[in-house]
Every structure is written in structure tokens, then in C-alpha cells.
C-alpha positions in Angstrom: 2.3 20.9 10.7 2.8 17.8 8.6 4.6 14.8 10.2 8.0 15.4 7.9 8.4 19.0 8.4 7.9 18.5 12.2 10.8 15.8 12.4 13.4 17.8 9.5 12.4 20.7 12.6 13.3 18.6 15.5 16.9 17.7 13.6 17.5 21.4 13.5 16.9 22.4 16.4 18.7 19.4 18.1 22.0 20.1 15.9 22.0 23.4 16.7 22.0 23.5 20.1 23.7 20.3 20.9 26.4 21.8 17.9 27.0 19.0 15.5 26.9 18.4 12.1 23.8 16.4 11.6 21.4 14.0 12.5 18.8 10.8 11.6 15.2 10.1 12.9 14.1 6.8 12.9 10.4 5.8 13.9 9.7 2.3 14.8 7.2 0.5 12.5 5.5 -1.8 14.5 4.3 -4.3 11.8 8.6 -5.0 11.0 10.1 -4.2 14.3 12.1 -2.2 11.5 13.7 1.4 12.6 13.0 3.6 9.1 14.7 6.6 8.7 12.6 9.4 8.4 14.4 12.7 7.9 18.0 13.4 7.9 20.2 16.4 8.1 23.8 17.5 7.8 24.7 13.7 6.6 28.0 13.8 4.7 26.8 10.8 1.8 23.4 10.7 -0.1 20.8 9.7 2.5 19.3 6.6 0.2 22.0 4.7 1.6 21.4 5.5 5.7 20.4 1.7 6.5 17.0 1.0 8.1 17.9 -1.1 11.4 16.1 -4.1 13.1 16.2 -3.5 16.9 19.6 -4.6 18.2 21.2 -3.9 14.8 23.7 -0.5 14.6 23.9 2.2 17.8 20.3 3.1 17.0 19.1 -0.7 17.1 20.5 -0.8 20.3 19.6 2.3 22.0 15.5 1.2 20.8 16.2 -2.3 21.9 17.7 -1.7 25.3 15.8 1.9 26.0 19.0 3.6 26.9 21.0 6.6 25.3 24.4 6.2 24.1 27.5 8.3 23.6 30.5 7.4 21.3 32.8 9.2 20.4 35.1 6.6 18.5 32.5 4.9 15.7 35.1 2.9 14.2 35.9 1.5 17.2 32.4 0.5 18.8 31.2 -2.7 16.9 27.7 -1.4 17.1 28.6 1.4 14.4 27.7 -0.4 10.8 27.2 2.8 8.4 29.6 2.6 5.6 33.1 4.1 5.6 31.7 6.9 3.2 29.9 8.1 5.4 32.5 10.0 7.6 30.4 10.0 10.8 33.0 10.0 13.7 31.3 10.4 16.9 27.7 10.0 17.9 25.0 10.2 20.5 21.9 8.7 20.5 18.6 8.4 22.4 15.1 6.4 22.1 12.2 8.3 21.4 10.0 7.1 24.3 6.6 7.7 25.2 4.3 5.9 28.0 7.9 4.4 28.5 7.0 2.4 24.6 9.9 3.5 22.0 8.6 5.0 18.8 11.6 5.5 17.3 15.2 7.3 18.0 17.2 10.3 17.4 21.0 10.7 16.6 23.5 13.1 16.2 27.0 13.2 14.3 30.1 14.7 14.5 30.5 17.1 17.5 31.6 20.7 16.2 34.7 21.8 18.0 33.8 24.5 20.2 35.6 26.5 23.3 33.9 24.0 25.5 34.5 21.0 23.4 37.8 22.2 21.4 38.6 18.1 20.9 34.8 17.9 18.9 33.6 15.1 21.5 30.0 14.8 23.2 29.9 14.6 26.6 27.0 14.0 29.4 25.6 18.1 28.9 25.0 17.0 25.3 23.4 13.8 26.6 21.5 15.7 29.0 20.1 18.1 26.6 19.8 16.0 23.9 17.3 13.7 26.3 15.2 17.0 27.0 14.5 17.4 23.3 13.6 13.6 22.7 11.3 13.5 25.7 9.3 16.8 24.1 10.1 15.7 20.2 8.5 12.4 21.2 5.1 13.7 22.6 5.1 16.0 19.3 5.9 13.1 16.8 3.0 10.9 18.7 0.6 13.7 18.6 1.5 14.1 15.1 1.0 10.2 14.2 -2.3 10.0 16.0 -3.6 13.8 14.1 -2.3 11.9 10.7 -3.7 8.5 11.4 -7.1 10.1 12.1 -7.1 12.0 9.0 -6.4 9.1 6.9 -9.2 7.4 8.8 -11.4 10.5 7.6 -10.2 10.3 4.3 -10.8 6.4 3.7 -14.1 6.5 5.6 -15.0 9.3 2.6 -13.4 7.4 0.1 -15.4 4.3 0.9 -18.6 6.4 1.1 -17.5 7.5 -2.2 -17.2 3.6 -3.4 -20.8 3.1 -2.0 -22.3 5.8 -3.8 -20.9 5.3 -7.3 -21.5 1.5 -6.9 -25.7 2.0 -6.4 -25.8 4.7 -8.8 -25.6 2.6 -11.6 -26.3 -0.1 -13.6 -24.3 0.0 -16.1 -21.6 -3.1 -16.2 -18.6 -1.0 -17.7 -19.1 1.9 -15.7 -19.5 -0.2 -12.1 -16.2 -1.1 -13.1 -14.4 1.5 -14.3 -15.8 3.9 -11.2 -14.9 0.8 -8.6 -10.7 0.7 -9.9 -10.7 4.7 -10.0 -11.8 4.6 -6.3 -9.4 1.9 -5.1 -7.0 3.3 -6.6 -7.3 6.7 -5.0 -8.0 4.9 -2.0 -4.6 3.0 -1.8 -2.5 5.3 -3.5 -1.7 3.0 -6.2 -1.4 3.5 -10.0 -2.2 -0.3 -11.2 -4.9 -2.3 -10.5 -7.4 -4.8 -12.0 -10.2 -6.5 -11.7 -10.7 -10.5 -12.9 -14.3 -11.8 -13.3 -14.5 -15.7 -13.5 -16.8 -16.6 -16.1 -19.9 -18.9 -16.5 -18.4 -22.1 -16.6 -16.0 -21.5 -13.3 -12.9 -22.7 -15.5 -11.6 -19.3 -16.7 -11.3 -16.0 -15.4 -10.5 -12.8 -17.3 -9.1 -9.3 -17.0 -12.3 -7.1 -17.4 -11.0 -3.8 -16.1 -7.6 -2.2 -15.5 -5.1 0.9 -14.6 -1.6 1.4 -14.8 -0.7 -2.2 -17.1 -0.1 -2.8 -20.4 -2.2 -4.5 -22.5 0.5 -7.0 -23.4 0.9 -7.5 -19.9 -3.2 -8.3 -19.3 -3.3 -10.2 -22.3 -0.8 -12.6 -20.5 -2.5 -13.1 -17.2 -6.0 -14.3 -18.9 -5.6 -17.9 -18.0 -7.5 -21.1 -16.3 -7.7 -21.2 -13.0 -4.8 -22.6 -11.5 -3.4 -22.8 -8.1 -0.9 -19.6 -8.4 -1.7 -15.7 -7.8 -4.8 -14.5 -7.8 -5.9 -17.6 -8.9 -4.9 -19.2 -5.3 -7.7 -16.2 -4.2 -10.0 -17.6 -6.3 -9.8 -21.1 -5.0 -9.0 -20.7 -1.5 -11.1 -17.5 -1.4 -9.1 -15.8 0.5 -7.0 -12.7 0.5 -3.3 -12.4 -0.6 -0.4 -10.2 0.3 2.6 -10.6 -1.4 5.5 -7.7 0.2 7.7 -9.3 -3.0 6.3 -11.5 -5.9 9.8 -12.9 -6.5 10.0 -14.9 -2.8 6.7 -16.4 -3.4 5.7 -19.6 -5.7 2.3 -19.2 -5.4 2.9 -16.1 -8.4 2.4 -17.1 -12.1 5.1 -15.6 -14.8 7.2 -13.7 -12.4 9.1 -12.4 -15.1 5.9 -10.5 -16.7 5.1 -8.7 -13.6 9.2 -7.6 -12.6 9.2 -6.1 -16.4 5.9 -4.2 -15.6 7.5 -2.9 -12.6 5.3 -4.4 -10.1 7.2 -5.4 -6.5 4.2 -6.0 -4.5 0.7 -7.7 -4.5 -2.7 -7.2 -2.5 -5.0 -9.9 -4.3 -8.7 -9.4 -2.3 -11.1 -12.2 -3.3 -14.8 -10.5 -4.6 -17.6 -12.3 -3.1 -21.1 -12.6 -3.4 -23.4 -14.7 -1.3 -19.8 -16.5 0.0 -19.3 -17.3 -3.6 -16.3 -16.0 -5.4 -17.2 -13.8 -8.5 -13.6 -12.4 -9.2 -10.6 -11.0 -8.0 -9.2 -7.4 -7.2 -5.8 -6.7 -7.7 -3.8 -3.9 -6.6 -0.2 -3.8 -7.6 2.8 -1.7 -5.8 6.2 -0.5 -7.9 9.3 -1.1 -6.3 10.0 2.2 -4.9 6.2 2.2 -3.0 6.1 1.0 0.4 3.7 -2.5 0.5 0.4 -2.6 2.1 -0.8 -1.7 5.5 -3.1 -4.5 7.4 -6.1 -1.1 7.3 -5.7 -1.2 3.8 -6.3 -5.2 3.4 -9.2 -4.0 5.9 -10.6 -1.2 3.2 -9.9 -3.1 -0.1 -12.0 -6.2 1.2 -15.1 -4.1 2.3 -15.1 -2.3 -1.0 -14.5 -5.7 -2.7 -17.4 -7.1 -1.2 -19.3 -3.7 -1.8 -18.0 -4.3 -5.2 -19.6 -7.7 -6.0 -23.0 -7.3 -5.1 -23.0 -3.9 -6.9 -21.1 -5.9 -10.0 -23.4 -9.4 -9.9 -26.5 -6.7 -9.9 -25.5 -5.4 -13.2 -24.7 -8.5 -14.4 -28.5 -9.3 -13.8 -29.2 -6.2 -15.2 -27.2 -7.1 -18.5 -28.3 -10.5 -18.8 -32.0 -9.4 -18.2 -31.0 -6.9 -21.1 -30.1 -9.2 -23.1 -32.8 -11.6 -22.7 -35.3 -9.1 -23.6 -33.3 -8.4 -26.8 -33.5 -11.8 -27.6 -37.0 -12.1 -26.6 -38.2 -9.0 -28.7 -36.4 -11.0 -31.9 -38.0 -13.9 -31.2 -41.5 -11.9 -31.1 -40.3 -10.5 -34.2 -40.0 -13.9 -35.8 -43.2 -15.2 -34.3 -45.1 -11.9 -35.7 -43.2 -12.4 -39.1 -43.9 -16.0 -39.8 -47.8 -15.0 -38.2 -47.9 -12.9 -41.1 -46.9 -15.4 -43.4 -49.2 -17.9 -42.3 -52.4 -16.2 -42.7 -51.1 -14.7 -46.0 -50.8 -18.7 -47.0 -54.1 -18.6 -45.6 -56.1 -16.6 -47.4 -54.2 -17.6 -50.6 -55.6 -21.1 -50.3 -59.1 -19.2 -49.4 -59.3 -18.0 -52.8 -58.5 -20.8 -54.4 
């Protein structure tokens, strides 16, 4: 079972038997110390505005902060509560999601249904007791779940890069190094824009060889001199960059040009080749996509360094190409003007 169907699962099950109206998970994400909301059920208002919550902040915040479950049945009147007014939650119970004693997240519950036992709609310490049953045996499933996912992403990337390898020494061919190296990264990181900047011979300008997912105005504008902002900080420092937003960040070039091409986020990975700096790979993330994970930083910079040998060997390739173009003309000239010579030759012969 995927990891979303299991937790909209564990809501249902909760709601029905502790009798309520609804319910949020949140997991914990480690890297924020930010409770997301995962699934959500029964909620009277449209779930995009359910708050995410740093630990302390709202009922949940506290419950994960202070590893203790929490029954209220007056919302308004706890100063914990912060959900808007619309959303008409009146009474709550809450509980972290624990397991090795670690919280990976919490589950609550809103508005008690007024039953025979509970005609007044109120929670009481059976509900608590139950609900803490079904958090102690969602937990273990939501952890199992995480680890089963993680490893299959593991699997996958592990492929992907194998993939990445494989295309890479299969050819010579400048363009299509390129054009199979941003199709892989871009399956590999889920993202619908990226790009690839090559500095050229002189080490004074760089430009936009390959890309997915941009406009062509938009590359147009980003072929500049190297300067210290962007990807051009990469190139310099050569090292990687992760920008969450492009707007809080001055190191960005033309902020503007990249907020109209709907780009939030930045992952600029430096391409290197015998610790020199060839180019840069870019992989950009719309507003609505969640930014990059420290294991993809991981992947992008071993397939960027994959990358640049593969890239600096058809460059070789290209140049020797060219060389021996330019050396067969030259031949051609030499033969020509041969030809010439010992026709003048044998003209003066006869004379």
C-alpha cells in the first residue's frame, strides 16, 4: 500500500471509531523541524489552507514538541488553537506519532459527534485511550511505509544513475551526450526544467548549450560573463548551490526572468573535470514543487561529474573531428598547388 492511501486509511478508521468528524496527519520532516500535513479528512474548509506547524506552534506543535497527547474541548479558548475561524473545528484531540520513543509526526481529530455516551459532542479520556492505541500501531505502519518507500526510491535512483552511466559511454556524439544527460536528470529529480552551461575556451563566458522546460527568451537572457551571481557563483567558487527561494537570495542574477518562468527553486551542481570546472547543471523547481532533498544534491553531483568526463571526451572527439577536417583541406590545398607546380614545371620544360 502506497504511503498516502495508508495514512487517508488510518484517518478513517480513527474517526470512525473514536466518532468525530475528521482528522489531519502530519509527519515530521526532519531537514525543517516542520510538521506537513499529509492527508486530511472530514475538514469543514478547503485543506490548502490547514497550516504546516513548527514544533511548539498550534495543538499539534505542541503535542510533537512535548511528546504528550492533548484533549480540548474548547479551541477558541486554548491559545495553542491557531487554525482560522473558517474552519469550524470546536474540540480536538491530539497525539504524537512515536516510534523508538522519536516523533514522526501526529494525528488529530475534530469535532466529537454527539452520541448516547457523549450527548454534549465532547472527547474524554476513552477517546484518548483509544485514540493512543491506533497511533502507537499507525505509527509502526507509517515507519514501515517510509522505510519500504525510501528503499524503493533508492532502487530507482541507483537504476536511473546506471541509466546516466550507460547513455554517457555509449556515445560520442556532443549533442546527443547532452541531450540524453538533461533527459535523465530530469527523470531522476522529477523536474520539468533544467540546463546545462558550458564555459567556453577563453574562461570568460559561459553559455546555455542544452535545455528543458525554458523558453528560449528566457535562455537567451542568462548567456552572460561570468560574474559572481547564480550559477555563475558555481562556477567560481566551484561549488554546489541550493536556493529553496531565488527571491531571498542576492547571489541570483535577473530575479525577475526566472519568477515570470515560474521557477521558485534552484539546485546549481558545478560539472568538473580533473577538479576543473567545465560547466554548470541546473535544475529548476515551480512554485507548487517541494525543493530539493540533500540525496538529490548527492545524485545530481555524481551524475554531474559522470557528466563531464563523458562531455570533455566528446569535446575531444569533436575537436579531433574537426582537426582532421581541417587537416584533409589543407592536404587538399597542398595536393592542388602540387599539381600546379609540376604543371608550371613541365611548361617551362618545353620551352
Amino acid at each position: 500500500m502506497e504511503l498516502q492511501e495508508l495514512l487517508d486509511l488510518i484517518l478513517k478508521i480513527s474517526s470512525e471509531i473514536v466518532r468525530c468528524e475528521g482528522g489531519i496527519i502530519r509527519l515530521l520532516d526532519l531537514d525543517s523541524n516542520i510538521l506537513i500535513r499529509k492527508a486530511s479528512l472530514g475538514m469543514p474548509y478547503e485543506s490548502k489552507i490547514i497550516p504546516d506547524l513548527k514544533l511548539g506552534e498550534g495543538i499539534a506543535g505542541w503535542v510533537a514538541k512535548e511528546r504528550q497527547p492533548v484533549i480540548t474541548n474548547d479551541v477558541i479558548g486554548d491559545e495553542r488553537f491557531i487554525h482560522p475561524p473558517e474552519s469550524m473545528v470546536k474540540t480536538e484531540i491530539c497525539t504524537p506519532l512515536l516510534i523508538k520513543d522519536e516523533v514522526i509526526g501526529t494525528i488529530s481529530l475534530y469535532n466529537k459527534l454527539t452520541t448516547p455516551i457523549s450527548p454534549e459532542g465532547t472527547f474524554d479520556e476513552e477517546d484518548l485511550r483509544l485514540l493512543i492505541i491506533l497511533a502507537n500501531k499507525a505509527a509502526l505502519a507509517i515507519d514501515n511505509a517510509q522505510l519500504y518507500y525510501e528503499l524503493k526510491s533508492k532502487v530507482e535512483e541507483l537504476s536511473l544513475l546506471f541509466q546516466v552511466s550507460d547513455k554517457l559511454s555509449s556515445t560520442i556524439d556532443f549533442e546527443k551526450v547532452l541531450d540524453s544527460y538533461l533527459d535523465l536528470n530530469a527523470k531522476l529529480l522529477h523536474a520539468d526544467k533544467c540546463s546545462v552551461k558550458l564555459i567556453d575556451a577563453t574562461g570568460r563566458m559561459f553559455e546555455t548549450v542544452r535545455y528543458i522546460g525554458l523558453s528560449d527568451d528566457y535562455v537567451k537572457s542568462r548567456s552572460e560573463q561570468i560574474k559572481d551571481d547564480g550559477t555563475n557563483w558555481v562556477i567560481t567558487e566551484g561549488e554546489s548551490l541550493l536556493l529553496p527561494d531565488i527571491t531571498k537570495d542576492d547571489r541570483v542574477y535577473n530575479i525577475p526572468s526566472m519568477v515570470e518562468e515560474g521557477i521558485k527553486s534552484l539546485l546549481s551542481i558545478p560539472m568538473k573535470y580533473q577538479d576543473r570546472v567545465i560547466g554548470v547543471l541546473n535544475v529548476y523547481k515551480s512554485k507548487d514543487e517541494p525543493t530539493f532533498t540533500d540525496d538529490e544534491v548527492k545524485l545530481l553531483t555524481i551524475s554531474a561529474n559522470q557528466a563531464a568526463i563523458s562531455i570533455e571526451n566528446a569535446r575531444l572527439f569533436k575537436d579531433t573531428q574537426n582537426l582532421a577536417k581541417i587537416n584533409q583541406e589543407r592536404l587538399r590545398e597542398i595536393s592542388i598547388l602540387y599539381e600546379i607546380m609540376r604543371a608550371s614545371s613541365s611548361t617551362l620544360e618545353l620551352e
